[in-house]
C-alpha positions as CSV (number, residue, x, y, z in Angstrom):
1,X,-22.3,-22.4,-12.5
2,X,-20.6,-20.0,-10.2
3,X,-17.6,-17.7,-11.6
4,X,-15.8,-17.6,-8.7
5,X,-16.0,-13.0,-9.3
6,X,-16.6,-11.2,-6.5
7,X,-17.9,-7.8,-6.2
8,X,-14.9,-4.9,-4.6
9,X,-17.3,-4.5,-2.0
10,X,-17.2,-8.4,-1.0
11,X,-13.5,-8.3,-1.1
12,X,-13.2,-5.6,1.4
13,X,-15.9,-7.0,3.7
14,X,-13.7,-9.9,3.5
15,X,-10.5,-8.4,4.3
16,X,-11.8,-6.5,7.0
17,X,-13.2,-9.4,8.7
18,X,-10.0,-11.1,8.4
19,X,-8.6,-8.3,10.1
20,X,-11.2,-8.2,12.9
21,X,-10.2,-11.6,13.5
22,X,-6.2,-11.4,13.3
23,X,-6.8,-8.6,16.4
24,X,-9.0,-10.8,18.4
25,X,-6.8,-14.1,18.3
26,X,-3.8,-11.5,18.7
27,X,-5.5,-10.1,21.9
28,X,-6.7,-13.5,23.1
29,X,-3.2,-15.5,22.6
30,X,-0.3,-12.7,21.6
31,X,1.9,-12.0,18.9
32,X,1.2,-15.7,17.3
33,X,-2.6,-15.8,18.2
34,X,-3.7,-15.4,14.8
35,X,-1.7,-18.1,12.9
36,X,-2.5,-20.5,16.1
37,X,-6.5,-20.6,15.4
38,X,-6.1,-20.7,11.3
39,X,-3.4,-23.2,11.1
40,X,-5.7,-25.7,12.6
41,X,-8.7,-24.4,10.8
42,X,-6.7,-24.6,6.9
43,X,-5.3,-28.1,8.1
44,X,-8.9,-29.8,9.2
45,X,-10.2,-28.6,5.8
46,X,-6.8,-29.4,3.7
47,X,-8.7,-32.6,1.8
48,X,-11.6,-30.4,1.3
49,X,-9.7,-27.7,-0.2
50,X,-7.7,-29.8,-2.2
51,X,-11.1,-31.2,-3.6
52,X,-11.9,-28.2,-4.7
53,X,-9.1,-26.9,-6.4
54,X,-9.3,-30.0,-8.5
55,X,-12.9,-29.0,-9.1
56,X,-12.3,-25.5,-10.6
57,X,-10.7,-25.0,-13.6
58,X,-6.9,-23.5,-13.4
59,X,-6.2,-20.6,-15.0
């Protein structure tokens, strides 16, 4: 059963790749680039996210 921790090290991998990718869609489609690609991304997944949050066990 996974925990769900991750290491410090994951976290900032994470981050910075988040980062990485904010500058791209920035540079590829301005100021709003960023929020254009992961709106769609977040909202073709919503069900599946939602699945899972039923899944794990609230805090």
């Amino acid at each position: 059963m996974c925990s769900g921790a991750i290491t410090v090290e994951e976290l900032l991998l994470c981050l910075k790749r988040i980062k990485k990718s904010i500058t791209f869609w920035t540079q590829q489609l301005g100021r709003k680039g960023y929020m254009q690609f992961v709106v769609p991304q977040l909202a073709s997944n919503a069900y599946l996210l939602q699945e899972a949050g039923k899944l794990m066990p609230h805090q």
